[in-house]
N, C-alpha and C positions, 0 to 999 in steps of 0.2 A: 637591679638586684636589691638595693637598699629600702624599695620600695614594697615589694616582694617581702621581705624580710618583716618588717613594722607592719605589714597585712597580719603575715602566720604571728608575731607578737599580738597584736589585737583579737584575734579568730581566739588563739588558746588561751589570753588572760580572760577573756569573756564565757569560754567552756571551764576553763577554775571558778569560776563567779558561781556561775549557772548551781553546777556539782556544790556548791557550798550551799546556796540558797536552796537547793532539794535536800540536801541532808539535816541542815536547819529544820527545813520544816517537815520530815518525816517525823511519824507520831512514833514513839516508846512502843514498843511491843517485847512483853515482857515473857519470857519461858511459859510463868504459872504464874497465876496470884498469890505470893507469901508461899511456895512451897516448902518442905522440908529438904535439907540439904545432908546428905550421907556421904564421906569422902573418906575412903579404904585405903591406906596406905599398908603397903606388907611387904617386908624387906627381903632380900634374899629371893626374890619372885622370879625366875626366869619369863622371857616375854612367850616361850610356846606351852607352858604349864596350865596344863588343862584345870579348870576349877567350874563345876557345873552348877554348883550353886549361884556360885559368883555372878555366871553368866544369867542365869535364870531370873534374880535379882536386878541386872542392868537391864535386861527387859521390861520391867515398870520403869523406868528413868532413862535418865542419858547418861551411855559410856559411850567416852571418848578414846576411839583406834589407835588413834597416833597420837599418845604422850609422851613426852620425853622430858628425862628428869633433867636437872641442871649441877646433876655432881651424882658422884659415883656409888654417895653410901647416904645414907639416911637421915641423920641431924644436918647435914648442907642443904641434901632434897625437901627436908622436907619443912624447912625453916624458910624456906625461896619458895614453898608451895604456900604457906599459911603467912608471908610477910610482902610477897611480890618483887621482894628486893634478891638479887643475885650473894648467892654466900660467901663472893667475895668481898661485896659490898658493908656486909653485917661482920666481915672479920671469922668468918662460920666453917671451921675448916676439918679441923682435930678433934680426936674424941672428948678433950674437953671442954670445946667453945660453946656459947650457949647467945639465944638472940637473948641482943640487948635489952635493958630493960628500958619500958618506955616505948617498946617497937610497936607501929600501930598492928596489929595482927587483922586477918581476914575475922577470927573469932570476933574480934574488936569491933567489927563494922556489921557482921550481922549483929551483934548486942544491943549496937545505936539502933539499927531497923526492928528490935520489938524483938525477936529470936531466941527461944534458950538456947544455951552451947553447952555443950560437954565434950571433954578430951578423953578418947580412952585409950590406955598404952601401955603395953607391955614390950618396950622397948625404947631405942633412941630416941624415940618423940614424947621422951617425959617430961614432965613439969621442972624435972632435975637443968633441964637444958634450955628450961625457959619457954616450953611450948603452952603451959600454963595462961599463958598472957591472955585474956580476953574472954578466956572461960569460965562459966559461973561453976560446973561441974567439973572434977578432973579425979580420974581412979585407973591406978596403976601404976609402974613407977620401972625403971631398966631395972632392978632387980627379978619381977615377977616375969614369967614366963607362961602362966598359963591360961592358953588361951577359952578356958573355960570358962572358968571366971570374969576373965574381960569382956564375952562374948555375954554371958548372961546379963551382967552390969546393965551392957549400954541395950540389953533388947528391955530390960526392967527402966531404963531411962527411958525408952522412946514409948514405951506404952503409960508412962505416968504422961503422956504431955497432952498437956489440954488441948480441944479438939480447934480452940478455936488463935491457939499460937503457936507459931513453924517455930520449927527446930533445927538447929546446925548442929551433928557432928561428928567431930572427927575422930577415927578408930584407926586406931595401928598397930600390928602385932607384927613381932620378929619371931614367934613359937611357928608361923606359918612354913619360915624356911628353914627351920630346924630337921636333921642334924646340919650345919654348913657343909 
């Protein structure tokens, strides 16, 4: 039995070995070279809310079916969406927490990779709460609500960017689920 046993030890430490040394050496295979990065955050959004532009749009890209947020309302979500860290981790809880300053943000890491960024918000995901962090561009603020404005903004941002550098950014309106 003992012997039996130091067999299956030896057979499955050498299948870990193995599985490591393949993933080592599998090559990067990257989505796109430098693509542009668009990420829609809209509060209030029920999950069977028909939106046909929306949808039309994730047809050139990748939408993702099954997301699921990590908190109930919008500065936790969406502060754990653009930091990686969980909101209770950042202390991110009440309408007035705000991520810490100094938090490396997702904005942050496309910026090192060459990236413009822009934040556009007409809601909880203001600069007010510290979503600012990492962005070279930011227009909107939880006072403004309309999403007309926000929506021109960022299409006048994404057509200024030069052809030959990707762009991050992140758009979020709470006027989508207006009245609550």
């Amino acid at each position: 039995m003992l012997l039996v046993r130091a067999v299956l030890v030896c057979v499955i430490g050498a299948l870990l070995i193995a599985l490591g040394i393949l993933a080592l050496n599998r090559p990067e295979m990257p989505l796109c070279e430098r693509c542009d990065v668009i990420v829609i955050s809209a509060e209030a959004l029920g999950a069977g809310t028909a939106m046909p532009r929306l949808a039309a749009l994730a047809e050139s890209g990748i939408a993702f079916d099954r997301a699921y947020s990590s908190a109930p309302w919008s500065v936790p979500a969406n502060a754990a969406l653009l930091t990686g860290y969980y909101p209770w981790d950042m202390r991110i809880w009440d309408g007035v927490d705000r991520i810490p300053e100094g938090t490396r943000t997702l904005a942050t890491r496309f910026a090192t990779a060459g990236y413009r960024t822009a934040l556009f918000s007409n809601g909880f995901a203001a600069p007010e709460f510290g979503f600012g962090q990492g962005f070279a561009t930011t227009q909107g603020s939880l006072t403004t609500d309309d999403d007309s404005e926000l929506m021109s903004g960022a299409l006048a941002w994404l057509e200024a960017s030069e052809s030959e550098t990707p762009s991050f950014l992140f758009l979020h309106t709470a006027a989508i689920g207006f009245p609550y």
